[in-house]
C-alpha positions as CSV (number, residue, x, y, z in Angstrom):
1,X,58.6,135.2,123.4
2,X,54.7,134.6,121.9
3,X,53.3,131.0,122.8
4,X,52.1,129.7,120.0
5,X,49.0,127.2,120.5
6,X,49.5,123.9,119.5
7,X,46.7,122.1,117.0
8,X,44.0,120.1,119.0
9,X,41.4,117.8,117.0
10,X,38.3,117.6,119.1
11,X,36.1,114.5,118.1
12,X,32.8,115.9,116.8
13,X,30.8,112.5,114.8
14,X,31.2,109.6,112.8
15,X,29.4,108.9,109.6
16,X,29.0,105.2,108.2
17,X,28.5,105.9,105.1
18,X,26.9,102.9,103.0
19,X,27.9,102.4,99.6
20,X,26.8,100.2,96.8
21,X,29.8,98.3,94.3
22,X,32.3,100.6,93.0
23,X,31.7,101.4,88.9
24,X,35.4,101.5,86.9
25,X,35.3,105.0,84.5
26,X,38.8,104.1,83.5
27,X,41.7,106.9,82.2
28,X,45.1,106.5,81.0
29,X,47.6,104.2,81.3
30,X,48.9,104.4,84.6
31,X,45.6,105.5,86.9
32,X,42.3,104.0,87.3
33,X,39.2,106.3,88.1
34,X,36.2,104.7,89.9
35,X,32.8,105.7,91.1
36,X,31.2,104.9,94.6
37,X,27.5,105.3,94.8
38,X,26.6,106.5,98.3
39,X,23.3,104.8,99.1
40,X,22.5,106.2,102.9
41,X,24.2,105.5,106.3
42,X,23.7,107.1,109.7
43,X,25.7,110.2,111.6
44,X,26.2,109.7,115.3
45,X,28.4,111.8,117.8
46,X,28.4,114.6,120.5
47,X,27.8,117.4,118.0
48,X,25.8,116.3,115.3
49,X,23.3,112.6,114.6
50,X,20.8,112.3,111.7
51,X,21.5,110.0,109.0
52,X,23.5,110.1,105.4
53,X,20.9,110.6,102.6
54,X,21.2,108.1,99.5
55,X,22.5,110.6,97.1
56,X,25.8,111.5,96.0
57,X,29.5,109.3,95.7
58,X,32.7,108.9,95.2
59,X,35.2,109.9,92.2
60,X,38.7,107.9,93.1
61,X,41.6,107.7,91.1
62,X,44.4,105.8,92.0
63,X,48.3,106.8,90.2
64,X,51.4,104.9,91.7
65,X,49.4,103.0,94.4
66,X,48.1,106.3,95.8
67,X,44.8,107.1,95.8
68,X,42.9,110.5,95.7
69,X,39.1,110.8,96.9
70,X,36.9,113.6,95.5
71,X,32.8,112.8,97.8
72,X,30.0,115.1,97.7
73,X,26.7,113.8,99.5
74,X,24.3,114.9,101.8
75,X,23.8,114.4,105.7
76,X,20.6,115.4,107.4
77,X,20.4,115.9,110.5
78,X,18.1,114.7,113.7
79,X,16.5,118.0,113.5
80,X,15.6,117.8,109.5
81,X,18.4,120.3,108.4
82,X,20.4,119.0,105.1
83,X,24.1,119.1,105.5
84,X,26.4,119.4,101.8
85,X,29.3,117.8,102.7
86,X,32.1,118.1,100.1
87,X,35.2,115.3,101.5
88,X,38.3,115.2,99.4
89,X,41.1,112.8,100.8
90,X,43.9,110.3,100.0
91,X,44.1,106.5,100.8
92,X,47.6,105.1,100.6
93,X,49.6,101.9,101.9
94,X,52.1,99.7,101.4
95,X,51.7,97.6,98.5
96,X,51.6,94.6,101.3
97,X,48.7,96.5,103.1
98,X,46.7,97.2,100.0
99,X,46.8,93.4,99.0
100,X,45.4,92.3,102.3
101,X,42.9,95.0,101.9
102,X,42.3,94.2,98.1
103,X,41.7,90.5,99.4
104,X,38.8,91.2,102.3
105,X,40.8,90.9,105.5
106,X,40.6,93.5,108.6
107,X,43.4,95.7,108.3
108,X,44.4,97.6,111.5
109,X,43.8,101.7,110.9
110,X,47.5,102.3,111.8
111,X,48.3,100.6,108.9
112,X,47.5,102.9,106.4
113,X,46.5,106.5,105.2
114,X,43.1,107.0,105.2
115,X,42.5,110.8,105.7
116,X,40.4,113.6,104.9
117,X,39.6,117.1,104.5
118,X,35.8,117.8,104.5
119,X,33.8,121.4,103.8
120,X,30.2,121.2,105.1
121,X,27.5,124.1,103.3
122,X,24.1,124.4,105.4
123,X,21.6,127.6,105.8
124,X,20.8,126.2,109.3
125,X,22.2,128.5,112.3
126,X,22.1,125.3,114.7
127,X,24.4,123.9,112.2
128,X,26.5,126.7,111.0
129,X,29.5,125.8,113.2
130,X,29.9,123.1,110.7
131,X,30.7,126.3,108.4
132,X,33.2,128.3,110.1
133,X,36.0,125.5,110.8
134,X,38.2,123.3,109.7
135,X,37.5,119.9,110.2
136,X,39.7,116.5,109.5
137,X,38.4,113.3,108.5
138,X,39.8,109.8,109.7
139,X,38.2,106.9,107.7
140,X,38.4,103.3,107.2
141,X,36.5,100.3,105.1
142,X,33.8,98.2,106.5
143,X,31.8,95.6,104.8
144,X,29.6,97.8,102.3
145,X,30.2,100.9,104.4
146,X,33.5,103.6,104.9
147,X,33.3,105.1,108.0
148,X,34.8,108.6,108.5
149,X,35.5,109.8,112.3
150,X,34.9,113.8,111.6
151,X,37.2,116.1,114.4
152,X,37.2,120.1,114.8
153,X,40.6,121.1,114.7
154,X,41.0,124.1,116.9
């Protein structure tokens, strides 16, 4: 019988991605869309550092306690090279969870869904392997910041 490999997530960077006060769009009775203005941040990790440039955001919308997350912005990194980073996601918790995180206080990661699934677009050869795989995105909220832990799956 074939051995089938298992998935392995290798850890490749984290962004901190700063953000300025959400704007409500609004839509519908039972969902709520929102817009996050990203205004900079920094990238750090073994495969890729530079810094979040202050362009782009978020489009939430939230149905049945479940939100969806639709980012595009731009990284550039160390070496000058602009990164187009495309991140669509989902955020989801108990409603329990979701009031202490409504209300400001630190919520452990395990409590909640936080994930995403991010497409990166850059002419640069140092950076194509950005290009050619699939990466997964583990975020969480800091003060005026959502931090996303970016791993390779191989």
């Amino acid at each position: 019988m074939t051995q089938r490999p298992e998935p392995r997530l290798t850890f490749a960077f984290e962004a901190k991605v700063e953000i300025a006060p959400s704007l409500r769009i609004g839509r519908g009775e039972h969902e709520e869309v929102w817009f996050t203005p990203i205004t900079g941040g920094t990238v750090e990790g073994p495969r890729l550092t530079g810094r979040v440039l202050p362009y782009g955001g978020d489009w939430s919308t939230t149905r049945a306690g479940e939100t969806t997350l639709d980012a595009r912005y731009l990284l550039e990194a160390s070496d000058g090279a602009v990164i187009d980073i495309l991140n669509v996601g989902f955020w989801r918790a108990d409603p329990e969870v979701d009031a202490r995180v409504e209300a400001g206080e630190d919520v452990d990661e395990s409590e909640y869904y936080y994930r995403t699934s991010p497409r990166f677009q850059t002419d640069a050869a140092v950076h194509a392997w950005l290009t050619r795989s699939v990466f997964v995105g583990m975020a969480r909220g800091e003060e005026g910041k959502v931090c996303i832990r970016f791993f390779e799956l191989a």
